[in-house]
Backbone as JSON Lines, residues from 0, in Angstrom:
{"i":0,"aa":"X","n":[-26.6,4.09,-7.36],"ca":[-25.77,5.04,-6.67],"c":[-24.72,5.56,-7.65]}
{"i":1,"aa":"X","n":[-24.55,6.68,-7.39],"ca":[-23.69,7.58,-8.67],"c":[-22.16,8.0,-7.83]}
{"i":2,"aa":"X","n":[-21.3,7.41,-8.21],"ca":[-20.25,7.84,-7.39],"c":[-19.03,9.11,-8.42]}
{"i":3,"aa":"X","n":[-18.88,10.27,-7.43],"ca":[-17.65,10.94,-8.37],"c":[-16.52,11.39,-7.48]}
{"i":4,"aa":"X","n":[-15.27,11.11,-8.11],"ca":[-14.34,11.72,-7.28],"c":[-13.13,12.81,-7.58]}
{"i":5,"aa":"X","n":[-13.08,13.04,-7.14],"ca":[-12.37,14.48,-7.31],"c":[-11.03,14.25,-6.61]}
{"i":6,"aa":"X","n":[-9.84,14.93,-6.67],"ca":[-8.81,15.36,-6.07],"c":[-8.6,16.53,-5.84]}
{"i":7,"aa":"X","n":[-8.23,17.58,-4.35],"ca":[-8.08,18.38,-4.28],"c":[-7.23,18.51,-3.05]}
{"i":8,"aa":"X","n":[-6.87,19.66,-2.83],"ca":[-5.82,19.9,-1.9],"c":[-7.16,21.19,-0.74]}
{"i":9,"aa":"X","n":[-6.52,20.78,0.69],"ca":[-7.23,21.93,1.51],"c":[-6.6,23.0,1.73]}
{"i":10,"aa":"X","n":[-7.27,24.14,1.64],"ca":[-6.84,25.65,1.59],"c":[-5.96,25.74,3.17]}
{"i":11,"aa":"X","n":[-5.31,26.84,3.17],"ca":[-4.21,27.23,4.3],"c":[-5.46,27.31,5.7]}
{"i":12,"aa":"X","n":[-6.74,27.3,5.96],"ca":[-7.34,27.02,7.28],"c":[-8.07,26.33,7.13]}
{"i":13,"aa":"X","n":[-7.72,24.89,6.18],"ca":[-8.33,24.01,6.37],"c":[-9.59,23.38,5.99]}
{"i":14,"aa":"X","n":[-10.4,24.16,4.83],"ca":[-11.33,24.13,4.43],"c":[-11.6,23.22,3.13]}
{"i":15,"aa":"X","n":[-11.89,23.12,2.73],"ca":[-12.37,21.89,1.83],"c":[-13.38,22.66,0.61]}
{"i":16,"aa":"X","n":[-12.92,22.81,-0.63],"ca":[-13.9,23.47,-1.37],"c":[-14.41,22.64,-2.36]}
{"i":17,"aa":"X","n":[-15.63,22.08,-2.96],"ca":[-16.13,21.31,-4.09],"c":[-16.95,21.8,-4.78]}
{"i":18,"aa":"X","n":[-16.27,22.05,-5.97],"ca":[-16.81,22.42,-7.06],"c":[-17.53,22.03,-8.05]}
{"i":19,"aa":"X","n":[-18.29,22.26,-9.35],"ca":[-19.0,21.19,-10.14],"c":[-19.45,19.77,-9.92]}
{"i":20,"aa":"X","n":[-20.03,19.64,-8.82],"ca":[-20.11,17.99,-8.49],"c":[-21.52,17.91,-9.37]}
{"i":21,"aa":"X","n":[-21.31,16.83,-9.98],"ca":[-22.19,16.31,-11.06],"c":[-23.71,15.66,-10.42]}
{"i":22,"aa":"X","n":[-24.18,16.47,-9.25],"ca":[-25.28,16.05,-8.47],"c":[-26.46,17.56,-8.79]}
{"i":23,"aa":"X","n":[-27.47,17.04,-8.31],"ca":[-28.82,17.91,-8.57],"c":[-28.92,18.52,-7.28]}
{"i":24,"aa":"X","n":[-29.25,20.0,-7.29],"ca":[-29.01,20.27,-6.14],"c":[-30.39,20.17,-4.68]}
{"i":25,"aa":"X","n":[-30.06,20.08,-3.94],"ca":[-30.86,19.49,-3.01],"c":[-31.14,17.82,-3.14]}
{"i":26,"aa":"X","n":[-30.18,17.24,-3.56],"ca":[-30.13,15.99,-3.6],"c":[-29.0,15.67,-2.26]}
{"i":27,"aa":"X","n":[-29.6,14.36,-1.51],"ca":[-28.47,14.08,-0.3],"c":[-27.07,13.49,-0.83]}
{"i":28,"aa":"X","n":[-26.2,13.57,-0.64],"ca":[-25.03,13.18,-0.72],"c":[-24.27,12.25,0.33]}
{"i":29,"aa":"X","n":[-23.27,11.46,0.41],"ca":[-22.31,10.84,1.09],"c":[-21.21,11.27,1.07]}
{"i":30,"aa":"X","n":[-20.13,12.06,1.92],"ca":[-19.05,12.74,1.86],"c":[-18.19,11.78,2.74]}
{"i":31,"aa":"X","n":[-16.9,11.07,1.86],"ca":[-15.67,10.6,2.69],"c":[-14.35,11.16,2.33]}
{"i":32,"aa":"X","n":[-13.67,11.73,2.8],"ca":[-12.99,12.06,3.38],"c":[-11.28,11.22,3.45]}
{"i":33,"aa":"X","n":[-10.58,11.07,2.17],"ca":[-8.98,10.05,2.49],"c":[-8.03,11.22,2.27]}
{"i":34,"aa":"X","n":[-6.84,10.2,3.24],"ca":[-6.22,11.14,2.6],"c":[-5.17,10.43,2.01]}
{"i":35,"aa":"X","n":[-4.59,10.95,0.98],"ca":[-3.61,10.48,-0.45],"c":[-2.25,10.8,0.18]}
{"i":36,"aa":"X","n":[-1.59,9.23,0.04],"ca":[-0.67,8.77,0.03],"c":[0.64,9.45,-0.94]}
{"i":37,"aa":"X","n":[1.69,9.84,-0.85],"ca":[2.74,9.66,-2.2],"c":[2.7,8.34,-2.87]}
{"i":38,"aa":"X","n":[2.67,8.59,-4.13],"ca":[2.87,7.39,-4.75],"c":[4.3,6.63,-4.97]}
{"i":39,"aa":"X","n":[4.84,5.17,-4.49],"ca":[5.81,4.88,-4.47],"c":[6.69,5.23,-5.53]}
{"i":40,"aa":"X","n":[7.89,5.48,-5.51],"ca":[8.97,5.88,-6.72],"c":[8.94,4.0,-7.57]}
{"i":41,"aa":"X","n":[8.4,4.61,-8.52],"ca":[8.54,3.39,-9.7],"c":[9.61,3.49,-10.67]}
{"i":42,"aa":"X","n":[11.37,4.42,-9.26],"ca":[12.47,4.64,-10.67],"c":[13.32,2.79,-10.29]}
{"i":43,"aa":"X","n":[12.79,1.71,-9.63],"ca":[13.58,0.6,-9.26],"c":[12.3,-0.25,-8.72]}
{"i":44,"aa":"X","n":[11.48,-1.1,-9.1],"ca":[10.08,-1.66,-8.78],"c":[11.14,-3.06,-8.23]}
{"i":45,"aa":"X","n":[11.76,-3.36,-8.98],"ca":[12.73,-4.72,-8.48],"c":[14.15,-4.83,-7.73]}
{"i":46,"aa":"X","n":[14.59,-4.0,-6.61],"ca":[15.35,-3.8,-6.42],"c":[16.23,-4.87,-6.32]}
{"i":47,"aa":"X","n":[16.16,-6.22,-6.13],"ca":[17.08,-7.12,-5.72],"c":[17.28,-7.87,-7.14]}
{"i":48,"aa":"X","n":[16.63,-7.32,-8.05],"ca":[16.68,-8.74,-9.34],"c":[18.37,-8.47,-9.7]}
{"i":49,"aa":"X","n":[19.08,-9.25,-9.88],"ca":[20.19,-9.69,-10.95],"c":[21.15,-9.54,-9.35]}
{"i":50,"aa":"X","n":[20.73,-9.68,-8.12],"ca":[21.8,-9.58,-6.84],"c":[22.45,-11.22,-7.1]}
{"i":51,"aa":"X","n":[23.21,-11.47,-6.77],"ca":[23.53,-13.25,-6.29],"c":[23.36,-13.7,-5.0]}
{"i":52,"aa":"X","n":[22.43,-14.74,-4.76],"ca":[22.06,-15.5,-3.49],"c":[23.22,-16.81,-3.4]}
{"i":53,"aa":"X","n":[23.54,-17.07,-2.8],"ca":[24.57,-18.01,-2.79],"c":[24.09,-18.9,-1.03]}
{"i":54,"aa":"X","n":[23.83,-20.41,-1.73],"ca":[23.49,-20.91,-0.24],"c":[24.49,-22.04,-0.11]}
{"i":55,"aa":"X","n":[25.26,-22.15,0.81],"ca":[26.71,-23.3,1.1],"c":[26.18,-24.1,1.35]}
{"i":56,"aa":"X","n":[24.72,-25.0,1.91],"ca":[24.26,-26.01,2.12],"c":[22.99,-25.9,2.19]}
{"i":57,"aa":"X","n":[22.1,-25.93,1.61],"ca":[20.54,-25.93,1.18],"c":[19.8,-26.84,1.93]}
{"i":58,"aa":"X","n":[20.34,-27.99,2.39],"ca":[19.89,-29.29,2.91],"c":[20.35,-29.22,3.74]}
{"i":59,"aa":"X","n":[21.08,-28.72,4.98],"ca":[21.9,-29.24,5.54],"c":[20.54,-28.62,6.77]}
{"i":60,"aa":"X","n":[20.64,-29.68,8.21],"ca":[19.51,-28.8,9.18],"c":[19.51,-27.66,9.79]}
{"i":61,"aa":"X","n":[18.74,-27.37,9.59],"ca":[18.32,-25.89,10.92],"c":[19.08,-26.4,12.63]}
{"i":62,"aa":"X","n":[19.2,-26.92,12.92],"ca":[19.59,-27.41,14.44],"c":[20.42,-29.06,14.29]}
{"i":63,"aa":"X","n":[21.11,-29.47,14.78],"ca":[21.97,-30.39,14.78],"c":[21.13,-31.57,15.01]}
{"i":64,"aa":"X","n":[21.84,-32.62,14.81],"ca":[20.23,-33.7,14.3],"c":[20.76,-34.72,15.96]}
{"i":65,"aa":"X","n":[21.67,-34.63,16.62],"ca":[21.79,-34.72,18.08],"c":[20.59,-34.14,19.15]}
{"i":66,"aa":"X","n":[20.15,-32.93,18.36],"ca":[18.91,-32.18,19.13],"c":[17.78,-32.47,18.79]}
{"i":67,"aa":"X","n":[17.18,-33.27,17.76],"ca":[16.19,-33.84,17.33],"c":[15.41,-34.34,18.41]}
{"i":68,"aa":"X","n":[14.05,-34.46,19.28],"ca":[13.92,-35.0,19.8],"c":[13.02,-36.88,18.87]}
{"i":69,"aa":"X","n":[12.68,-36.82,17.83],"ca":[12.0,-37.53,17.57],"c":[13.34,-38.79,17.47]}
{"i":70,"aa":"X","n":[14.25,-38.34,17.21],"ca":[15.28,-39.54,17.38],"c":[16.29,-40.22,18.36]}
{"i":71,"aa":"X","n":[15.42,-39.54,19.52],"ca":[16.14,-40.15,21.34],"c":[15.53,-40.89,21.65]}
């Protein structure tokens, strides 16, 4: 299977034009159809690196250890 792809934009009613496709003609084809995304701004890929996380107790529990049930 011979795959080619192209990028193009559709004309003002919507039409779809393909040009030079590297196929023999009267040969069947498979036509799909995406549509292209913007590509994300790659001017900040890491936005949070060099922020400061600061944690006041790392260990300390999620819920008070009174509420534990494994220790009633």
């Amino acid at each position: 299977m011979k795959a080619h792809r192209i990028e193009t934009k559709l004309t003002k009613n919507g039409t779809l034009i393909l040009e030079d496709l590297p196929f023999e003609a009267g040969e069947a084809v498979e036509i799909i159809v995406l549509e292209r995304f913007p590509q994300p701004s790659e001017s900040n890929p890491y936005p949070l690196r060099g922020t400061v996380i600061h944690y006041d107790d790392p260990f300390e529990p999620a819920v008070p250890i009174e509420d534990w049930e494994v220790l009633q």
